[in-house]
N, C-alpha and C positions, 0 to 999 in steps of 0.2 A: 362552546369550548373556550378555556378562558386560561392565559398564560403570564406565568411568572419570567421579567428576565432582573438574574441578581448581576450586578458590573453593566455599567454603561459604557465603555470602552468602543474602540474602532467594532468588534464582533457583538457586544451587545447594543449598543443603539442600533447600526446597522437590521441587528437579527429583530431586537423588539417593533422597530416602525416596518419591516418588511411583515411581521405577522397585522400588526397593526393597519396597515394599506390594506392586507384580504379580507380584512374584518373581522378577526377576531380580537376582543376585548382583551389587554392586553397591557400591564403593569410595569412599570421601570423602576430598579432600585441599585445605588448605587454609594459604598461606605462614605466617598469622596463629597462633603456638601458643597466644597466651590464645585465641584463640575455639577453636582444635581442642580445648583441653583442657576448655573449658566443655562443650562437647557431649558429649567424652568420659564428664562426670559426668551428662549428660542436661541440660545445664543449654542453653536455646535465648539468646546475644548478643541479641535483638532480641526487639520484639511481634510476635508470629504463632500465630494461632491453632491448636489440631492437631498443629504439629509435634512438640511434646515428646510426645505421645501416642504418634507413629507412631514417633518415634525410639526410644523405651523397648519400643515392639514388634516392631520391625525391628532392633534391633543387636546386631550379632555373629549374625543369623541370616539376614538377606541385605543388610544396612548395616555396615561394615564402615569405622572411623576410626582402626584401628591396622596396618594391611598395609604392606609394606614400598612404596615406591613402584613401585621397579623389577620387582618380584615381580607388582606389580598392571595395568602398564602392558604386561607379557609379555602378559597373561592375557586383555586387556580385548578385546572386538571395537567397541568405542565408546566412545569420550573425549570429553566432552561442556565448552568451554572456555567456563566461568563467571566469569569475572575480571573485573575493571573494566574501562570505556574512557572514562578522565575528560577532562572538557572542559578542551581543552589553553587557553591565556590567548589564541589565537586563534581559541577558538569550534569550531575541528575537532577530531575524537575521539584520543585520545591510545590508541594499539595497544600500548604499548611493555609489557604487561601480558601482552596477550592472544598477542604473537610470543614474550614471555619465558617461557608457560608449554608454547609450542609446543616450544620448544630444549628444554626438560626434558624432553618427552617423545620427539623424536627422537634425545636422548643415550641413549636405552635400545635396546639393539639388542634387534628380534625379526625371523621370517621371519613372522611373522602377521597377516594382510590386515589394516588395521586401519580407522576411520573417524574423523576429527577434526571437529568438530560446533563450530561455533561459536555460542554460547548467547546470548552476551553484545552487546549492543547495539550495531551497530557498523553505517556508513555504506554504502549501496548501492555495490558494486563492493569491497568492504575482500577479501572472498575470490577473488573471480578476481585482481585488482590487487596485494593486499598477499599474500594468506597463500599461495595457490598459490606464488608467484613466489619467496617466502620459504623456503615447505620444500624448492620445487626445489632452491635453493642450497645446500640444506645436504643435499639425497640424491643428489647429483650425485657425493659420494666415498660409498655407501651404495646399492649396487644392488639388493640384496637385499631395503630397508626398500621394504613397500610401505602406499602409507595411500591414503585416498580420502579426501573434503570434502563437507561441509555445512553448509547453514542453516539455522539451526532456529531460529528467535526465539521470544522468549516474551513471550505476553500475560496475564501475571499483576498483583492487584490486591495492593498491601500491605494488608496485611488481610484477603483473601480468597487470599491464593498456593493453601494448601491447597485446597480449596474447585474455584478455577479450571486447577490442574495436571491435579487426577486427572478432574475432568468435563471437561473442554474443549470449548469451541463450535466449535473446528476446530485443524486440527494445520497450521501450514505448516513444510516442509522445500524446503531450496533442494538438488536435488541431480543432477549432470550425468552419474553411470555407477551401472552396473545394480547394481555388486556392494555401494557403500556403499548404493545405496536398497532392497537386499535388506536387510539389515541392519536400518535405519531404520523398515523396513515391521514387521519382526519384532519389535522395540522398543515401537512405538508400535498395533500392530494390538489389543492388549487394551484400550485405552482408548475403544474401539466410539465413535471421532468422524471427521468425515471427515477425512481427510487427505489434503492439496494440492499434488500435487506441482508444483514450477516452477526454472526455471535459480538461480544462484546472487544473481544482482542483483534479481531478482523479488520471490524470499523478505525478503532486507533491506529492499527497499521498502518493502514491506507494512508491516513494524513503521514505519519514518519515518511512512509513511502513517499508521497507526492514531495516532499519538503526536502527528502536527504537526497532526491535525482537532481533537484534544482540546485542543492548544493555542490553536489560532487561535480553535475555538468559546468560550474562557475569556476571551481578548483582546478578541473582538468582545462576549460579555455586558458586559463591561467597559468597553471605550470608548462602548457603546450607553449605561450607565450616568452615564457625564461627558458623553454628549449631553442625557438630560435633565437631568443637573444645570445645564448651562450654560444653556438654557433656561427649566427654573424651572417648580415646580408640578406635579409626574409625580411619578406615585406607583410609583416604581420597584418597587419586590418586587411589587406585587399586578399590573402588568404584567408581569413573568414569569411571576406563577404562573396569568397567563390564557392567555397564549402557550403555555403546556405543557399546556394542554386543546384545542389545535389538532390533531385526528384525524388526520393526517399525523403524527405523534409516533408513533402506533401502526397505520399501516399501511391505514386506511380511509380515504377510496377510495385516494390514492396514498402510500404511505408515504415518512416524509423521508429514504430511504436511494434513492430518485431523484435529489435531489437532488443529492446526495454520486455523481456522476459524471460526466466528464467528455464534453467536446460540441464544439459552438461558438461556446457562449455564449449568454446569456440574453436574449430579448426579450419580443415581445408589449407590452400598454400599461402594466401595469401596475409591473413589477421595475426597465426603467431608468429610469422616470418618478421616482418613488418615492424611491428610492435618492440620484437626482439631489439632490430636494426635499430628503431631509432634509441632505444632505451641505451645501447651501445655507445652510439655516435656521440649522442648528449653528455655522457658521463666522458668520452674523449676530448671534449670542449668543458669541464671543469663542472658541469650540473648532475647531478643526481635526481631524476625525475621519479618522486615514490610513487605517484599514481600510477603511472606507469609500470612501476616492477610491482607493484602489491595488484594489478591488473593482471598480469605473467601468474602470480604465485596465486591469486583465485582459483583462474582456468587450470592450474595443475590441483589446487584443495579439493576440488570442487568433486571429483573423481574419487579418492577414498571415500569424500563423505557420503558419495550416494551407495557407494560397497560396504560401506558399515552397515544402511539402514536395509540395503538384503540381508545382510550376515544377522540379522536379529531375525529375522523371519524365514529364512530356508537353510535349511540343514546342507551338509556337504556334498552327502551323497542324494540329493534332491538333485534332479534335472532342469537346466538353466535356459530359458528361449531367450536370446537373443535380438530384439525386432530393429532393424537397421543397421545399416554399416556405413551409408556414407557421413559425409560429416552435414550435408542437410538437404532435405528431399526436393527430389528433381532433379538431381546429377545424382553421375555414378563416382564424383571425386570423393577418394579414400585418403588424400595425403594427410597426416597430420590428423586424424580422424578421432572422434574422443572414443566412442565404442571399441578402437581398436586398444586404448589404454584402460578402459573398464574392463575389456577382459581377459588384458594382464592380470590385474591389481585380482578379479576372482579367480583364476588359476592358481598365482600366488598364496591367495588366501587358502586355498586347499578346495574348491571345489571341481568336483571329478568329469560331470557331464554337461557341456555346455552346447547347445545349439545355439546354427545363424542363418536368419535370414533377413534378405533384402531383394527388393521389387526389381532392380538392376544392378546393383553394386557387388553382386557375389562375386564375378569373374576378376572384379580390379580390386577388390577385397583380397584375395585367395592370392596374386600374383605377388602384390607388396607386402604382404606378410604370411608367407609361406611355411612359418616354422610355428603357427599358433595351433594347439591342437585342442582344436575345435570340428564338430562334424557340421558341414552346411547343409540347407534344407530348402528345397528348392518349389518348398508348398506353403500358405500361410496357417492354410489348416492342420495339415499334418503337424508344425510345428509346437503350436496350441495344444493339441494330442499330445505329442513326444512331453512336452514340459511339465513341469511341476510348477514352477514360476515364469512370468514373462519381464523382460528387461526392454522396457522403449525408449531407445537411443535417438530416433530421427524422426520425424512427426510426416510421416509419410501419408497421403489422403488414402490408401490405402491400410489404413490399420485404424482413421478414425471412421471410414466406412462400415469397420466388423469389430466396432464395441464393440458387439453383444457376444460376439465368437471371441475376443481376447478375455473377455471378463468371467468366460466361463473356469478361468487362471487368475491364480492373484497376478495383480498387474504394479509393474513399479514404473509408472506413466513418468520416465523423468525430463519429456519436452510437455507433458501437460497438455498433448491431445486431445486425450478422451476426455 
């Protein structure tokens, strides 16, 4: 197996002497000749720990920064495309890098399967949308060139690239035919971490994903910060650093990586009370905290949008199951409950027969909203029976115990249970 990486950068050095250490043969190219020729002498452009180590271990013996390009782009069965995608002066990712370093490598004629990997940071949908569509054009006079696609994002720490390449806490690749993911498996199989395979807009996700939590969580310490400055008398740092002795940090009883997943929104008495109050106080002390009110205005979006995507799939006079009432399983607290505003919003919308049920929660369901007219059902089966569609509000162990009884209904999973 023998690999292409094009940009030497923080992710491609990194990624090529990490391939390079397993042993496989393994090429570096990069448009910059002062950094190619720095390397050359061993010498690493940047801080990074390790790397001048492996580089002075690995070269000319499976790292390789003087190979002819074309000689090396014959040989390779994975091109791994390391290049920038800078932020165009409109905020979207500038490709014009990572399509330039495609053309260089589809000017090289081979007949040899090949796999183009896209390393480099780029927006969910950039390869089915931009880059498939892209090399189609250009192997459309090229019948012979055959290449497959992937996404392979990287979650690397500057400062720790080394460190985080060769250990990894998971490998994701985006990848849609057998023959590149044969490839990729064989690649990555020495690195004994699991590896996830998912479609191509999946993979890119992921990295948005991982990268816009680390931002928004930097923004919200931060405006939480100008909330008590507006305020006055908060003793900011030694409130964080008691907030990060909150055992949900590390996992006992519920770890905060619960949190970080998606539903239908938060209730019970205490989150939008809360939230409310302080977004209040703040704005009474001269600040307007928008993470905070566009937090309020999610939890309220969040609720037509999931009635929209029923309203496309069940008819009015279709029968509605209901699976949960309280606002999250293992209480029977209903205050503030998002179920009980979904099935306003489908009443509203005009649909006629709704069931409900929950494991505990019918009686303190039924008491605080007494004018819903709704029939409750005090079976899981019967209710699966009764329905046409099932609606999963509350991710109760009982309803991920009887997949196979909900499924025999279309199911709109919106805590993502099953």
């Amino acid at each position: 197996m023998k690999i292409s990486i094009l940009g030497l950068g923080f992710v491609g050095l990194t990624t090529g002497l990490g391939f390079a250490k397993k042993g496989f043969k393994t090429y570096g190219f990069d448009v910059n000749e002062e950094r190619l020729n720095k390397l050359k002498n061993f010498v690493i452009p940047f801080h990074e720990p390790h790397l001048k180590e492996v580089l002075e271990e690995t070269h000319d013996k499976t790292f390789f920064l003087g190979e002819a390009f074309e000689t090396a782009i014959k040989e390779s069965d994975a091109i791994f495309l390391c290049v920038g995608t800078p932020e165009k002066s409109d905020g979207s990712a500038d490709l014009t890098y990572l399509l330039g370093a495609i053309d260089q490598v589809l000017a090289v004629d081979t007949g040899k399967f090949q796999v183009l990997i896209t390393k480099s940071t780029v927006p969910p949908s950039t390869v089915s949308t931009e880059v498939i569509p892209h090399v189609n054009s250009i192997l459309k006079d090229k019948p012979n060139r055959k290449v497959g696609f992937a996404s392979n994002p990287e979650f690397l720490r500057e400062g720790y690239c080394w460190e985080d390449f060769i250990q990894p806490d998971r490998v994701v690749i985006g990848v849609e035919d057998e023959s590149s993911k044969t490839i990729l498996d064989a690649i990555y199989r020495p690195f004994n971490a699991p590896i996830h395979y998912v479609n191509y807009n999946t993979a890119e996700y992921i990295k948005y994903l991982s990268n816009t939590l680390l931002s928004t969580m930097i923004s919200y310490a931060n405006e939480m910060s100008m909330i008590a400055g507006a305020i006055g008398d908060i003793q900011v740092k030694k409130a964080f650093q008691i907030l990060h002795e909150d055992k949900r940090w590390y996992g006992n009883p519920a770890g905060m990586k619960s949190y970080v997943y998606p539903g239908c929104g938060y209730g019970g008495y205490c989150l939008p009370k809360d939230t409310s109050a302080l977004v209040k106080i703040s704005e009474k002390n001269g600040f307007s905290p928008e993470i905070l009110k566009a937090n309020l205005k999610t939890n309220q979006d969040i609720k037509p949008f999931l009635v929209d995507q029923i309203e496309k799939r069940a008819s009015k006079n279709e029968a509605i199951g209901i699976l949960g009432l309280s606002f999250k399983p293992d209480s029977d607290d209903v205050r503030i409950t998002p179920p009980k505003e979904v099935i306003e919003i489908l009443l509203q919308r005009g649909f006629e027969t709704i069931y409900a049920y929950d494991p505990i929660a019918i009686d303190e369901f039924k008491t605080h909203y007494p004018t819903l007219k709704i029939e409750y059902i005090d079976d899981l089966e019967k209710i699966v029976e009764l329905s046409d569609h099932l609606v999963l509000l509350t991710g109760w162990k009982e309803f991920k115990d009887n997949k196979s009884l909900l499924e025999k209904k279309t199911v709109f999973d919106y805590r993502y249970a099953l």
